[in-house]
Structure formats: C-alpha cells, structure tokens
VOLUMKE-408903 format. One record per residue (C-alpha): residue number from 1; residue in three letters; chain; x, y, z. Coordinates in nm, 4 decimals, decimal comma. Example, Ala and Ser with C-alpha at 12.3 -4.5 7.8 and 13.67 -1.06 7.14 Angstrom:
PT     k     r   c       east      north         up
PT     1   Ala   A     1,2300    -0,4500     0,7800
PT     2   Ser   A     1,3670    -0,1060     0,7140
//
This chain:
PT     k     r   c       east      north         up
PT     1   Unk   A     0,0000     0,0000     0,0000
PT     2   Unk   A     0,1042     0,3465    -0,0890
PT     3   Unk   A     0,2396     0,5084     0,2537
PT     4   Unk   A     0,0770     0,9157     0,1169
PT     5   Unk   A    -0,2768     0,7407     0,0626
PT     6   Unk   A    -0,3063     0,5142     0,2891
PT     7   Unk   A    -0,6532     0,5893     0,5237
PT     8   Unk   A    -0,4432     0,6594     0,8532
PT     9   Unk   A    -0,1981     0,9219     0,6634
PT    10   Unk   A    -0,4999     1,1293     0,4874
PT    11   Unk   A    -0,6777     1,1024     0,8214
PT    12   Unk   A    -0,3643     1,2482     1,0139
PT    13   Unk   A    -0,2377     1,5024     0,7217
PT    14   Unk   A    -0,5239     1,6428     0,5423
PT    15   Unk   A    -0,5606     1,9260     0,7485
PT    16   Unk   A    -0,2274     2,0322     0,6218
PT    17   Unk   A    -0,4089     2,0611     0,3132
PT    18   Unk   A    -0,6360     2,3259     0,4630
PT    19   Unk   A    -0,3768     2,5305     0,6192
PT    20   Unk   A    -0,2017     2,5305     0,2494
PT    21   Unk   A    -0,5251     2,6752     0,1654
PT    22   Unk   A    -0,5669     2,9330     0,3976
PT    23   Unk   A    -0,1965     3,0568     0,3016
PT    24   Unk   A    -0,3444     3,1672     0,0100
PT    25   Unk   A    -0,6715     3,3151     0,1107
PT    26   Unk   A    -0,6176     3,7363     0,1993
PT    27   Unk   A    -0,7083     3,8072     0,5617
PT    28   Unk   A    -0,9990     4,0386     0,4678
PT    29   Unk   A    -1,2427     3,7598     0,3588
PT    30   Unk   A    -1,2934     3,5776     0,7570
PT    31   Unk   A    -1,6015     3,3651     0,6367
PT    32   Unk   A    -1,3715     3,2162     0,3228
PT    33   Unk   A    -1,1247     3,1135     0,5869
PT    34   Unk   A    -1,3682     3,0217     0,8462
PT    35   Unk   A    -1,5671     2,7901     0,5603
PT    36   Unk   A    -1,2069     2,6703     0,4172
PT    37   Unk   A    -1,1138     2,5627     0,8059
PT    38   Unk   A    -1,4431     2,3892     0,8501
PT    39   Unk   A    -1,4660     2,2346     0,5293
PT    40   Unk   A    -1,1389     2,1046     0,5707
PT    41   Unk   A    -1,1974     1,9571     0,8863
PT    42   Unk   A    -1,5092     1,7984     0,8224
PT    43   Unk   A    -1,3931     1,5888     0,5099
PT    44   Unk   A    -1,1168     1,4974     0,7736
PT    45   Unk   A    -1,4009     1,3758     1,0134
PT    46   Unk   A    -1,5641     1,2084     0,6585
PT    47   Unk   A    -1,1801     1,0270     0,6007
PT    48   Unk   A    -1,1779     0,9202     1,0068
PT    49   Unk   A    -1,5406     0,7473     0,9248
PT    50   Unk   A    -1,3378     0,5634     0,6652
PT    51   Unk   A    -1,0690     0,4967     0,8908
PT    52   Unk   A    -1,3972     0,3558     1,0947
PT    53   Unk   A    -1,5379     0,1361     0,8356
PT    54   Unk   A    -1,1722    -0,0398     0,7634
PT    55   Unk   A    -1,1588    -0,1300     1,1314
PT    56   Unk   A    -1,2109    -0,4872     1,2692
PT    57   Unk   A    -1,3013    -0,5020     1,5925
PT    58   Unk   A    -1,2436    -0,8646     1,6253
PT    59   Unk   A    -0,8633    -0,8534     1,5687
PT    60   Unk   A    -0,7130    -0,6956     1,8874
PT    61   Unk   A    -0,3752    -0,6350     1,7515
PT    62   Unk   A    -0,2871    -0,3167     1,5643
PT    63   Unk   A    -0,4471    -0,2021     1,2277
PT    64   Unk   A    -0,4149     0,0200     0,9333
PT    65   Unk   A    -0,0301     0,0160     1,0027
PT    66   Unk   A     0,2083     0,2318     0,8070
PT    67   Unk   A     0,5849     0,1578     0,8269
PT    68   Unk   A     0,8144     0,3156     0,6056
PT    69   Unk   A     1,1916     0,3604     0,7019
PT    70   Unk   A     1,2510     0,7558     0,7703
PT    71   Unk   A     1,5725     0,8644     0,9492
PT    72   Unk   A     1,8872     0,5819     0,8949
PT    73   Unk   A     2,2259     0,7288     1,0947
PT    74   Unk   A     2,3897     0,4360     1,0797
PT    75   Unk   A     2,3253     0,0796     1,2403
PT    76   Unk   A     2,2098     0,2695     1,5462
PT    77   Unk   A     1,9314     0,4784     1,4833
PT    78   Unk   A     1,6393     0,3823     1,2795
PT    79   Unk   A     1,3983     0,6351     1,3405
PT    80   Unk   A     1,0700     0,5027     1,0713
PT    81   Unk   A     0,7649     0,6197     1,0190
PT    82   Unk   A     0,5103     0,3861     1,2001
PT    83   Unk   A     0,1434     0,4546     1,2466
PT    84   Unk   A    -0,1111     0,2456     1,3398
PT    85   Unk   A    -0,4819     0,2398     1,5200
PT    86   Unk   A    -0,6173     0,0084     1,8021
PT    87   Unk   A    -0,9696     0,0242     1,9311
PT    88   Unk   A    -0,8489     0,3105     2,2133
PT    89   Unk   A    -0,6559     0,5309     1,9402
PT    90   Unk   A    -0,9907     0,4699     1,7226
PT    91   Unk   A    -1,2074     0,5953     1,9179
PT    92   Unk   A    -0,9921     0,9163     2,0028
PT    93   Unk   A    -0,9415     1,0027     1,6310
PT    94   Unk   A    -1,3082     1,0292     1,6163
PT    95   Unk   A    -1,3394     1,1940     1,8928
PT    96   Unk   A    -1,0712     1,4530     1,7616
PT    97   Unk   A    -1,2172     1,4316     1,4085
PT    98   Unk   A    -1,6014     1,4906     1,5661
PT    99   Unk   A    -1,5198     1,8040     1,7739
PT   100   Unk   A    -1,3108     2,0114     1,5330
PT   101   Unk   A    -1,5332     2,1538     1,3308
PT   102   Unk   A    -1,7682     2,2049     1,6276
PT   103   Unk   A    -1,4928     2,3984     1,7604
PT   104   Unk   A    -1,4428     2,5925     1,4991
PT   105   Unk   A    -1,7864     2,6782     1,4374
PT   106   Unk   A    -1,8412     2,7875     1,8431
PT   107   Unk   A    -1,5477     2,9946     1,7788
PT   108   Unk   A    -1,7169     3,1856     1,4811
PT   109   Unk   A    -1,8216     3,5158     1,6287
PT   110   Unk   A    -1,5679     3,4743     1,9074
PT   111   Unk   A    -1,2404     3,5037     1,7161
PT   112   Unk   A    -1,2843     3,8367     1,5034
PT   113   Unk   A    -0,9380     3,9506     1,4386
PT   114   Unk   A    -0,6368     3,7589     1,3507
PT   115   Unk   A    -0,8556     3,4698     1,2011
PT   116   Unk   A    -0,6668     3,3467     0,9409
PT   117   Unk   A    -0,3438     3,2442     1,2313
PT   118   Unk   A    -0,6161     3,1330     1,4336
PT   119   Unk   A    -0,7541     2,8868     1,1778
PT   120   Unk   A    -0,4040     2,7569     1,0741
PT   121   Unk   A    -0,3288     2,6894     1,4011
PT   122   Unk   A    -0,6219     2,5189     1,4783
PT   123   Unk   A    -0,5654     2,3086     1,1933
PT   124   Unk   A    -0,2254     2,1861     1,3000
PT   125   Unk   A    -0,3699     2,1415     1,6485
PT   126   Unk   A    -0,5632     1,9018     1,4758
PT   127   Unk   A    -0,2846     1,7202     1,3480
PT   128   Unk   A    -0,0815     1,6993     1,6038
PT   129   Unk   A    -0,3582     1,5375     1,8232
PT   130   Unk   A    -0,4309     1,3032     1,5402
PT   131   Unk   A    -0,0695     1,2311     1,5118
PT   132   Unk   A    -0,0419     1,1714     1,8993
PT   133   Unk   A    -0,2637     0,9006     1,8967
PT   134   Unk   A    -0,1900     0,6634     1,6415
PT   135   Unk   A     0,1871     0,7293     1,6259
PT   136   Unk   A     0,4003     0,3834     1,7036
PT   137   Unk   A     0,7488     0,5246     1,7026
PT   138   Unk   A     0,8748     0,7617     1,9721
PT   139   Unk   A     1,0622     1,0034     1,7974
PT   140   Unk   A     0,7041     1,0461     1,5672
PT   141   Unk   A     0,4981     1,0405     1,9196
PT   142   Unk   A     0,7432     1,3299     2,0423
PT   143   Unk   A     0,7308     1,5551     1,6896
PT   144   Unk   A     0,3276     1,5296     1,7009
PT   145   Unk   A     0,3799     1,6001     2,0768
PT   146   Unk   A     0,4873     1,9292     2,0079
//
C-alpha cells in the first residue's frame, strides 16, 4: 500500500491541506477562511469514518499500520515512520475528528481579528492530536507532541 494514501496518513495530514489553503486566502475575507477551516476539517471527520469502516473489531492487535523507514544514521538509529490504530486510538481520532469543526464553528463570532493564524493553528492542532494518537514510534509520538 502506498504510505501518502493510505486511510491513517490522509486522516492524520489532510488538514495540512487546509492550512495550504488558507496561506493563500487574503485576511480580509474571515467567512472564506472560516468555511475553508471547517470544510477542511469535516472531510477529515468524513476520512476518520473511513478509517472507521476499515476497522475490525475482532482482531485486537494493531491495524491500518504504516511503516516506512525515515531517518537511517547508521546501524544505530532507525527512526521510521510507524502509524497504526487500536480500538483506544480509534475511538480518540473520532473523537478529535467529531469536535473540530464544532470547535471551529463555536469559535465563529468569538475570534474576530487575527482569524486566518487562528484557523491555521487550529488546523495543525488538529494534526498533532491526530498524530499523537496513532503514532508507534517515539521520535514520531514526540514531533506530534509538540
């Protein structure tokens, strides 16, 4: 399987997407970027129900894995790039996926000035929480960590 389209990496990175996006949208128009931050993350939430119907519930182990080496300094280090879902990291991906755009639409009238770094950022929030819970390597855990 193709590492960039696998289900667990469009679920994680696709917000990334929206914050490209935004870059591009002038700061002037606040209901494009507020529509281009909620759009965004509800086709993410859409991609997580995906992630959702690929799940077996009978197999306790973990799913929808992605390995693919990443960072090779020598013999030593072998830093890859390994995600993966169990039932627990599941159900907070959803959980993450569900209340973003809520979020984002609460904060609507709320957040009237500086929009467009408030919408980026809430964006990569998303991602890093995504990326949190269904990274397998610690180095990965520690860059979605921050």
């Amino acid at each position: 399987m193709n590492v960039l389209f696998a289900t667990l990496t469009l679920v994680t990175f696709f917000p990334v997407l929206g914050v490209l996006a935004l870059l591009f949208v002038p700061e002037e128009q606040k209901d494009t970027l507020r529509w281009t931050a909620v759009v965004t993350s509800v086709i993410t939430f859409i991609l997580s129900l995906v992630m959702l119907a690929q799940f077996n519930p009978a197999d306790p182990g973990m799913q929808l894995v992605i390995r693919a080496p990443w960072i090779n300094i020598g013999s030593t280090w072998n830093i890859d790039f390994h995600m993966g879902i169990d039932g627990a990291s599941l159900l907070l991906v959803l959980l993450t996926t569900f209340l973003t755009p809520i979020a984002i639409f609460s904060s609507w009238t709320a957040i009237g000035e500086r929009v467009k770094e408030y919408m980026i950022f809430f964006l990569l929030l998303e991602v890093g929480m995504v990326g949190v819970f269904v990274s397998l390597d610690l180095f990965l855990f520690y860059v979605f960590w921050e």
